[in-house]
N, C-alpha and C positions, 0 to 999 in steps of 0.2 A: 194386631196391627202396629200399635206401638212397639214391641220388640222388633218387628221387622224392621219400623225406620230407626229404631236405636244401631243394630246392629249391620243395615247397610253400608254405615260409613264409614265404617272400617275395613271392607274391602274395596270402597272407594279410594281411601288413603293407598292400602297398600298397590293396588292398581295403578294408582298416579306414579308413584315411586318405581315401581317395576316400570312401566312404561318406558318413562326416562332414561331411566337408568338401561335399559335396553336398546332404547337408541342409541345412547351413547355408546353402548362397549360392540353394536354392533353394526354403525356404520360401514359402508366398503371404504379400506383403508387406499384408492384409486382419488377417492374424491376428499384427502387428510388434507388439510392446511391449518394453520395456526390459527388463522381467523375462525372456521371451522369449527375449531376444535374448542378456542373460548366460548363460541359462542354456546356449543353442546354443553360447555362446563358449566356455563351462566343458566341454562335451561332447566338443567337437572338440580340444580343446588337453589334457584330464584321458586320457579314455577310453584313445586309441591309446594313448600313452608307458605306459599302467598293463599295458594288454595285452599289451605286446610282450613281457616277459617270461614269458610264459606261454605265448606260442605259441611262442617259442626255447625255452623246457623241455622243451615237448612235443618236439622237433624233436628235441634231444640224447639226450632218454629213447628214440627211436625209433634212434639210432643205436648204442648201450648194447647 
């Protein structure tokens, strides 16, 4: 049990990253604008790094 929540959070991680990162390169370029397109930039580069802390808490709270 332990091993399993050691190692969930690491394809939590990479999940979060792909996600984003998938929205961004694959929005329809119908709906591009600059505003848009900051905002996707702020999403993808804010979101994961804010997250990652939190799903490594959970991780260590599980091994406690």
């Amino acid at each position: 049990h332990k091993a399993f929540s050691t190692c969930l959070t690491h394809p939590a991680v990479v999940s979060l990253f792909v996600s984003t990162g998938t929205f961004a390169y694959l929005k329809p370029l119908s709906i591009s604008s600059p505003s848009l397109d900051l905002s996707v930039s702020l999403l993808y580069s804010v979101v994961p790094p804010a997250l990652n802390p939190l799903i490594y808490s959970l991780r260590n709270q599980e091994l406690k």
